[in-house]
PATI-174401 format. One record per atom (N, C-alpha, C, O): x, y, z. Coordinates in steps of 0.2 Angstrom, whole numbers, plus 5000, padded with zeros to 4 digits. Last residue first. Layout:
XYZ
...
REM end
This chain:
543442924846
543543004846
543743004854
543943054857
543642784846
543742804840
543742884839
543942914834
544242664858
543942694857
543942754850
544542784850
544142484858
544442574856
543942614856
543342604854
544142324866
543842384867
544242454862
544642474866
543842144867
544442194865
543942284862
543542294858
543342054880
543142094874
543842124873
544242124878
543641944890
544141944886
543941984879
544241964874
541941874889
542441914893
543041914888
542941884883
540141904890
540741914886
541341914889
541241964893
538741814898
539341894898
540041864894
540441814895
537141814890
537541804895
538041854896
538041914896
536141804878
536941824877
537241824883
537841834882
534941744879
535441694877
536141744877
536641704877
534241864882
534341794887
534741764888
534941744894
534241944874
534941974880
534941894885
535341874889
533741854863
534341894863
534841904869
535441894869
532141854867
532941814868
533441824868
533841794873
531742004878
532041974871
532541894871
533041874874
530842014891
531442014888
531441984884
531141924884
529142114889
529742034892
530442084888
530542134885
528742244884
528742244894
529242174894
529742184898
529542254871
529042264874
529242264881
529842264882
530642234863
530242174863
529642184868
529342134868
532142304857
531442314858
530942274859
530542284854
533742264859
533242274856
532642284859
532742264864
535142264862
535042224859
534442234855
534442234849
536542374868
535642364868
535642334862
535942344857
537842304881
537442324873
536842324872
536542274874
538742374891
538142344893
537942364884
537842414882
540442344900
539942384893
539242354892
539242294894
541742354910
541042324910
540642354904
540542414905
542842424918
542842384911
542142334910
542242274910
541942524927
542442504925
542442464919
542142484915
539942464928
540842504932
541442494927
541342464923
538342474929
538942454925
539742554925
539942614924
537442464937
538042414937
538642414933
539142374933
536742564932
537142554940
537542504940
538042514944
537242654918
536842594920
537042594929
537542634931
537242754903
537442714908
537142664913
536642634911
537242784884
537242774891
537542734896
537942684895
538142794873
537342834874
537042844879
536642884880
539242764863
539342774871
538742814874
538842874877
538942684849
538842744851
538742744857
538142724859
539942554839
539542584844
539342654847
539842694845
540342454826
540442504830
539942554834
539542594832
540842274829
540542324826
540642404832
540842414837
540142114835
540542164832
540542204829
540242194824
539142004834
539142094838
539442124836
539142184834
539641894832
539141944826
538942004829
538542044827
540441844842
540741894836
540441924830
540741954826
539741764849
539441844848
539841864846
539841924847
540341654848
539841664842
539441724844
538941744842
541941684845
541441674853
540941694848
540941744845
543041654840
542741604841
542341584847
542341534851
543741794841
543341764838
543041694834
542841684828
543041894853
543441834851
543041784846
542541744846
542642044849
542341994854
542841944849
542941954843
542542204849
542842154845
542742114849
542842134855
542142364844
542142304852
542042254849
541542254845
542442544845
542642474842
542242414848
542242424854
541442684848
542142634852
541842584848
541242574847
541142854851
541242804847
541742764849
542242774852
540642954864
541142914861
540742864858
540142844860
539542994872
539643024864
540142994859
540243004853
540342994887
539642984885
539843034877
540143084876
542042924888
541342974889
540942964884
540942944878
542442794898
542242804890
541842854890
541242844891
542542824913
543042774908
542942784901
543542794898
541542854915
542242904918
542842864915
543442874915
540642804911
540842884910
541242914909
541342964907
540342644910
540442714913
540742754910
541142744906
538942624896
539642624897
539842644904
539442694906
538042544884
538042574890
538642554890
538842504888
537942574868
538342524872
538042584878
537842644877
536942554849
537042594857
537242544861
537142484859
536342514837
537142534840
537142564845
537542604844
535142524830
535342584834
536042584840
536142624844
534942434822
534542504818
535042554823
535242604822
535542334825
535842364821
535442424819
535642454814
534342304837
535042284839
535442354835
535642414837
532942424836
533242354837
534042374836
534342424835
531642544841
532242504838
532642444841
532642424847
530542544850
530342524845
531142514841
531142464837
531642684858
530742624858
530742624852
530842674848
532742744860
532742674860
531942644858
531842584858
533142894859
532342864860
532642804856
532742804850
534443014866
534042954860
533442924863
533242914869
534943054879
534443084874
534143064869
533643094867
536043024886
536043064880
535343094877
535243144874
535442904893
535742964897
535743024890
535243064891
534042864881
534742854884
534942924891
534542964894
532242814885
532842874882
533442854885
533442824890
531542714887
531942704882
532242764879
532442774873
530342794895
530542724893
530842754888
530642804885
529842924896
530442934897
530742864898
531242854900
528342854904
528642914904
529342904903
529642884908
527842714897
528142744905
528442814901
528842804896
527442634887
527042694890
527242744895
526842794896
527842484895
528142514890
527342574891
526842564894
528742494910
528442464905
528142504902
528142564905
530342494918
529942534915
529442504910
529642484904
531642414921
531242434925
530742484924
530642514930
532642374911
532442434914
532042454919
532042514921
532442234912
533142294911
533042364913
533442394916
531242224914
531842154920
532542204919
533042204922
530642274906
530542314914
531042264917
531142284923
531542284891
531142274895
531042294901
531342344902
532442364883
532142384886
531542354889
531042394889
533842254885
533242284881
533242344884
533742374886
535742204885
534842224890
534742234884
535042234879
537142104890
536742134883
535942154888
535742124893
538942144891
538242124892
537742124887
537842134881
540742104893
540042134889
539442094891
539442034892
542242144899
541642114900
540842154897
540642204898
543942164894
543342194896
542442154896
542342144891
545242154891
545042134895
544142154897
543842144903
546042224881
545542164880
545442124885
545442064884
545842414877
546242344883
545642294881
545042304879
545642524870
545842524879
545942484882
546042484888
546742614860
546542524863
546442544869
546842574873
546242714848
546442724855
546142654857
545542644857
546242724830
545842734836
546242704842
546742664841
546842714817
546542794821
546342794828
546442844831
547042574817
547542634817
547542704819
547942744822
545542554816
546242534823
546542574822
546442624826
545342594803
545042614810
545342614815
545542664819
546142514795
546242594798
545842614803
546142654807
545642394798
546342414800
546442474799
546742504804
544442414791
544242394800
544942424802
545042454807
544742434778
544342474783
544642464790
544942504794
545342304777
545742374778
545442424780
545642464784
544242224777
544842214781
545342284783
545642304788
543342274766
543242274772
543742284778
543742314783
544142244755
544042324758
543842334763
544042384766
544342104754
544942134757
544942214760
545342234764
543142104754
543342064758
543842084761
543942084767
542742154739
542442174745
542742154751
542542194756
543842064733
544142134732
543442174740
543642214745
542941954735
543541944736
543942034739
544042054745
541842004725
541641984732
542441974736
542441994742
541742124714
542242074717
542142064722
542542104726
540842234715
540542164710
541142114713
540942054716
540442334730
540942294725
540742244722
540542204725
539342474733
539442384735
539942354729
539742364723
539942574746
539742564737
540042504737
540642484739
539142614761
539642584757
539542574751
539042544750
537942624768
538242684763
538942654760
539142694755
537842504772
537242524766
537442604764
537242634759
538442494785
538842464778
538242484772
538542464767
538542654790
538642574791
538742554786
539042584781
539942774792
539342754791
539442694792
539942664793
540742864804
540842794802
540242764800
539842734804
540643004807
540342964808
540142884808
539642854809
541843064798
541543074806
541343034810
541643014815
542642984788
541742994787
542043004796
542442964799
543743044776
543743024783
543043034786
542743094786
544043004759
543443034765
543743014772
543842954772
545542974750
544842944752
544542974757
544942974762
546243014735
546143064745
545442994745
545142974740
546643024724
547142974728
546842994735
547042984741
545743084715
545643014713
546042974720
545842914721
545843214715
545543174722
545443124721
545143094725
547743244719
547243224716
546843204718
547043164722
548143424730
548043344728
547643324723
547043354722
548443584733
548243544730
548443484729
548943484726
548743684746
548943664741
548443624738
547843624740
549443744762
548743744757
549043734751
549443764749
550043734780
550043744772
549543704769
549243654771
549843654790
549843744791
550043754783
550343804782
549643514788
550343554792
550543614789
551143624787
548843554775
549243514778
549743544781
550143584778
547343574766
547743594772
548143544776
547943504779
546843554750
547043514757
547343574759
547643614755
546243554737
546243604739
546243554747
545743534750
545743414725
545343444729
546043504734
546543464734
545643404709
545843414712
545543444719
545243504719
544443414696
544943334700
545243324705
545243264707
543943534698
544443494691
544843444694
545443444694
544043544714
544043574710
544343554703
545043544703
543543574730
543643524725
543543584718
543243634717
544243624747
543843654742
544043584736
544543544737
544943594759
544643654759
544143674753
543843724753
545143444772
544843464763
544843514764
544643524770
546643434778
545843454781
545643464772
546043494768
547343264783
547343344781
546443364782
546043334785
548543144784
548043154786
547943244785
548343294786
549343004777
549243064779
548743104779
548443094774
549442884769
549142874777
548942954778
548342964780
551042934760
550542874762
550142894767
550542924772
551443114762
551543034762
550942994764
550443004768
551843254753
551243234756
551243114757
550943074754
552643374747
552443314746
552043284753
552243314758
552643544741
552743494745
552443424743
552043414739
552443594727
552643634735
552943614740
553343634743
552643564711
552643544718
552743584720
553143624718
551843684699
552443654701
552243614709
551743634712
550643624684
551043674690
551443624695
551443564696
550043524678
550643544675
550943614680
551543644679
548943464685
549543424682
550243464680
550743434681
548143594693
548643544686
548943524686
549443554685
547943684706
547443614701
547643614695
547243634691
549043724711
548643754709
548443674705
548743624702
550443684717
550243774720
549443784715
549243834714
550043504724
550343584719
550043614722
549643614727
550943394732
550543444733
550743504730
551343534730
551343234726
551643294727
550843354730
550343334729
551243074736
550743124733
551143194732
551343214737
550842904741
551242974741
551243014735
551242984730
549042864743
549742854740
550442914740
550242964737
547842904750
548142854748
548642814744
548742754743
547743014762
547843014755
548042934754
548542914757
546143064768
546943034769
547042994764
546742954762
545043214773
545343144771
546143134771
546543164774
543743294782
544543274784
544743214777
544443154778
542943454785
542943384780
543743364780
544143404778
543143524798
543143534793
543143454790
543343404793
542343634811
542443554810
542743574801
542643634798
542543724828
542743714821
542643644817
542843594820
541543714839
541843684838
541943694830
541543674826
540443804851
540343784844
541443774844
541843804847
539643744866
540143794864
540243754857
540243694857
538343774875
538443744871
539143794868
539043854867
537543864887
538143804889
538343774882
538843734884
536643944880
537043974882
537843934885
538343954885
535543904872
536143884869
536743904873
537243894871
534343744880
534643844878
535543844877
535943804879
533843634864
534443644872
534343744872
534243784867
532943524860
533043574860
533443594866
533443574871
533343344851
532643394855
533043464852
533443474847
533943244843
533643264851
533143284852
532643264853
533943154827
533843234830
533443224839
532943204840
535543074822
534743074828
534543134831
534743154837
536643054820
536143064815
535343074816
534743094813
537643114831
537543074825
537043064819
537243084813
536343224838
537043154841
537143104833
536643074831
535843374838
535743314836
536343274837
536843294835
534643504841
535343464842
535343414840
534743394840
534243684841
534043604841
534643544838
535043564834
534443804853
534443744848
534343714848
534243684854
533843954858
533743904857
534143854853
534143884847
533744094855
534144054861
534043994861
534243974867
532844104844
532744134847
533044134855
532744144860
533343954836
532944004837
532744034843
532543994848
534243864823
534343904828
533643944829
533343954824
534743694821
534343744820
534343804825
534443794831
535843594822
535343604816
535043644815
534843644809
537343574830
536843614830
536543614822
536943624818
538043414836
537743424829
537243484832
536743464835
539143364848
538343354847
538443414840
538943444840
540043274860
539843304855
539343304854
538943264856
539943314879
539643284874
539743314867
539543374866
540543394890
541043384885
540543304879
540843264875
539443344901
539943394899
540443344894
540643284895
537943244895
538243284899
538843314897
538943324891
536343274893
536843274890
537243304897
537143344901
534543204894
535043254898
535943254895
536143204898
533143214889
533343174893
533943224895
533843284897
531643284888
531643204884
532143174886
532043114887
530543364896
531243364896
531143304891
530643274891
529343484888
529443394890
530243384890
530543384885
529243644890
528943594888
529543524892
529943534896
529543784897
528943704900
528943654897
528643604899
530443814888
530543804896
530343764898
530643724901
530643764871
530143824877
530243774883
530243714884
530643714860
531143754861
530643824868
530343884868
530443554864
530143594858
530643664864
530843644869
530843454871
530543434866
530643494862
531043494857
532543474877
531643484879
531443484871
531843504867
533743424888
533443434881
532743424882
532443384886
534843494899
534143484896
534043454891
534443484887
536543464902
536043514901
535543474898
535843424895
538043464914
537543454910
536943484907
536843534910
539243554917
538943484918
538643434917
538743374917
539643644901
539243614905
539243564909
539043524905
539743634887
540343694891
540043674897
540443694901
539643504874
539243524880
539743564885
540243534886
540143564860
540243524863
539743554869
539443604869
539643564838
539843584846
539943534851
539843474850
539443614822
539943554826
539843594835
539843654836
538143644814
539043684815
539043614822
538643584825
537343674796
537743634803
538143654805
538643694802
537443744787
536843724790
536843714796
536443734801
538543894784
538543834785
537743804789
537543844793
538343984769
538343994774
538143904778
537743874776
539443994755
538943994759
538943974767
539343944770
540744004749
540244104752
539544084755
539044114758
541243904745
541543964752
541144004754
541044024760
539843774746
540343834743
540443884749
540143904754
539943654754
539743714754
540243724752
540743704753
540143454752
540643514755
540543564750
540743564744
539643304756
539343364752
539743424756
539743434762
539443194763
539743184758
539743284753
539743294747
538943244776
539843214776
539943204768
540443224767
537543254775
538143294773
538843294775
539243344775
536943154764
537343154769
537743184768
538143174764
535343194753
536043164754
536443174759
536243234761
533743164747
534343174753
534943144752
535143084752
533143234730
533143164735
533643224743
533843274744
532743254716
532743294721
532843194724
532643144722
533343304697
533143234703
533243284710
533543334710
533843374688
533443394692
533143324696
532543304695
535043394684
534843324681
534143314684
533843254684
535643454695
535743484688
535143434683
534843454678
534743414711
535343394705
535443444697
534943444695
534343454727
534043434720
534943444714
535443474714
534143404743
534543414737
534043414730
533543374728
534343394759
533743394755
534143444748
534343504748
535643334770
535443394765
534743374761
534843314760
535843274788
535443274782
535443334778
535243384780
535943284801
536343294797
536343284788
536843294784
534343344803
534943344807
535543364802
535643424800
533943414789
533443374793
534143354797
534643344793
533943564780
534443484781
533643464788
533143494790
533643624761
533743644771
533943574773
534043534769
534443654749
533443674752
533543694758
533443744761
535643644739
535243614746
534843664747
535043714746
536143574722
535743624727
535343634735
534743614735
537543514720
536943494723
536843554724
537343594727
538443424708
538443494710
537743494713
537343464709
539743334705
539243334705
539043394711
539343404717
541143294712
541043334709
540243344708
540143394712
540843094710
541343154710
541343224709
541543234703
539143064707
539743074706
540143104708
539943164709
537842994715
537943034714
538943044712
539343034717
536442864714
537142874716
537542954713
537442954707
534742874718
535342854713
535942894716
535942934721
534042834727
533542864721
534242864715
534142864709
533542724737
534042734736
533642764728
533242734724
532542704753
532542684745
533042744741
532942804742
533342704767
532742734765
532842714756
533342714753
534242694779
533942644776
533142644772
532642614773
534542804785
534942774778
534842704775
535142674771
533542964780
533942894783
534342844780
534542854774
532743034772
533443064776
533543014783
533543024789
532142994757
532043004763
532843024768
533443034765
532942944747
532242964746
531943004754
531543044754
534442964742
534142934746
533442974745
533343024742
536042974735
535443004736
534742974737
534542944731
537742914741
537142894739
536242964740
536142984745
539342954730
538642964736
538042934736
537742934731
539942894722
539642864725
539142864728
538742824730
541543004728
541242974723
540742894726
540942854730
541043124740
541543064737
541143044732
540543054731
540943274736
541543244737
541843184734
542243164731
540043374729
540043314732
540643294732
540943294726
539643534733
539943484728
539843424731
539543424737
538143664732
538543614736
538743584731
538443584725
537343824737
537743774732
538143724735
538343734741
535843864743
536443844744
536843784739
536743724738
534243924740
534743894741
535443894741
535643944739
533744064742
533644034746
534043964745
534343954751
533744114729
534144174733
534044114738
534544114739
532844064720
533544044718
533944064725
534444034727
531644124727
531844054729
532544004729
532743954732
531844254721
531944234729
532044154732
532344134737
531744214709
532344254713
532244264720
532744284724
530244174708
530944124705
531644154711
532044114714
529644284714
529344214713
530244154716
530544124720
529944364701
530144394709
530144314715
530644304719
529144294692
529944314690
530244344699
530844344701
527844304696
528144254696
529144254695
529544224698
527844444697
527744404702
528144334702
528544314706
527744484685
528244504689
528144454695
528744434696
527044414680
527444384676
528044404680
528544374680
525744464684
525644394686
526444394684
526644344688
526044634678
525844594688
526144504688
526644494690
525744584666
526344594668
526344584676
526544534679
524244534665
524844504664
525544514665
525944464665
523744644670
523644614672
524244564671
524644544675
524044754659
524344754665
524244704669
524644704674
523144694648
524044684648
524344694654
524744654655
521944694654
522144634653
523144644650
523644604652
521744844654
521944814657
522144714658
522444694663
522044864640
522644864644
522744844649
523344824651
520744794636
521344764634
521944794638
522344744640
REM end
């Protein structure tokens, strides 16, 4: 009999030791925008497990690039996008923001010297660190995890969650309606989120701290998600006008580089690339992405020059519109480059169609009179 009682304290220590370490392993998280989507998978065109509120409190596991693996009070487990989810102060950050300090550098498959370069980043690229080991990181461009870099060329960059307020706004000394203004804060403006809290989110604004209501802040997404992270509106009219004003803040934000510009379109056939398919290092960018097997909108990529548009920019590209490739339009990621492509020239990856070429780049010919921004 006792030993049967000691038996069962063992198993009850264990599991209670069990519990407090695994509790010790996650990190708290809030969600900012209202709407969030939590996703089944850490894509974002993965089945949709349900939408997440204002506020709502996530416990994260570990991330997959820029991806959180969460579980909810409401215990549902899925992924969420860590643009929508802002760490408590005391934890510790998944992700950190960096730039290439380098010419350029490597990425290799796996976090060892010999293994498989995959392709090459050049100086001053942004890029996303996700994991650290032993001098080693693993990197990722937007949503897409690279490979492995040594970290000694890589310089880490401050990032903070950015919104802008949507109506003029006092900024209190403390989340209530009933504490005093500090300062006020005008339409459009622009700040660093630092914390949410009872409605109120904790901004940095021109070197002063305060608080706003977050009913009035909208998100500054880094990233410009696509339209499947947008929360779809029942008023087809009111989606119309949203869309409109998106695209005009966009503009607003971003640097015109001229509507003069000439667009193309390639695959990855051997008539574009010169590579059939199996070939060693088919369908990596200068950056690093693996283009095999996606298409047009799964992967937004422009060939660009470098010296014009750096490799890692984001850029607008507006085509006339009543040029029936104004179903191009849209926003881009500067992934690569080309021999031909000089100066005001942009080359778009259309898609994946094996060794032939796609109709697509057949029929798209050359664009002129594009209207170009660029977004960072």
């Amino acid at each position: 009999m006792i030993r049967i009682i000691k038996l069962v304290i063992v198993v009850l220590v264990c599991i209670l030791f069990g519990s407090i370490t695994y509790a010790h392993s996650l990190s708290k998280g809030t969600v900012i925008e209202n709407g969030t989507i939590l996703l089944k998978e850490p894509k974002i065109n993965s089945q949709v497990i349900e939408r997440l509120s204002l506020e709502d409190e996530v416990y994260i596991e570990n991330n997959h690039g820029r991806w959180y693996k969460v579980s909810t009070k409401r215990g549902t487990f899925g992924w969420v996008h860590s643009e929508c989810v802002l760490l408590g102060k005391a934890e510790k950050p998944f992700i950190q923001n960096a730039v290439v300090n380098t010419e350029s550098i490597n990425i290799y498959k796996e976090a060892n010297i010999e293994a498989d370069i995959l392709g090459r980043l050049g100086f001053a690229t942004k890029i996303a660190i996700v994991k650290k080991k032993d001098g080693w990181i693993e990197i990722c461009m937007g949503d897409e995890v690279l490979g492995w870099a040594v970290d000694e060329d890589i310089q880490i960059i401050p990032h903070n969650k950015k919104g802008k307020i949507s109506t003029d706004s006092p900024i209190l000394s403390n989340p209530s309606s009933n504490m005093k203004s500090i300062d006020k804060i005008d339409k459009n403006e622009k700040f660093n989120i630092l914390d949410l809290k009872e409605d109120y989110f904790e901004i940095e604004y021109k070197g002063k701290k305060g608080w706003v209501l977050a009913k009035n802040v909208g998100l500054i997404h880094e990233e410009f998600f696509p339209e499947s992270f947008a929360k779809k509106e029942i008023n087809i009219k009111e989606e119309q006008e949203n869309i409109t004003t998106t695209r005009e803040q966009i503009i607003e934000d971003a640097k015109y580089l001229g509507n003069d510009y000439k667009v193309i379109g390639y695959d990855l056939s051997i008539r574009s690339c010169g590579k059939s398919v199996g070939s060693k290092y088919r369908g990596y960018t200068k950056t690093g992405i693996n283009l095999n097997g996606k298409q047009w909108g799964e992967a937004m990529v422009v060939a660009v020059d470098s010296k014009q548009i750096p490799l890692g920019s984001k850029v607008l590209i507006l085509f006339d519109e009543n040029d029936w490739r104004s179903k191009y339009n849209g926003i881009y990621l500067a992934a690569d480059t080309g021999g031909g492509i000089k100066g005001n020239v942009i080359d778009i990856y259309l898609g994946d169609g094996g060794d032939d070429q796609i109709q697509a780049v057949k029929d798209f010919g050359t664009a002129t009179n594009v209207i170009v921004y660029i977004l960072n």
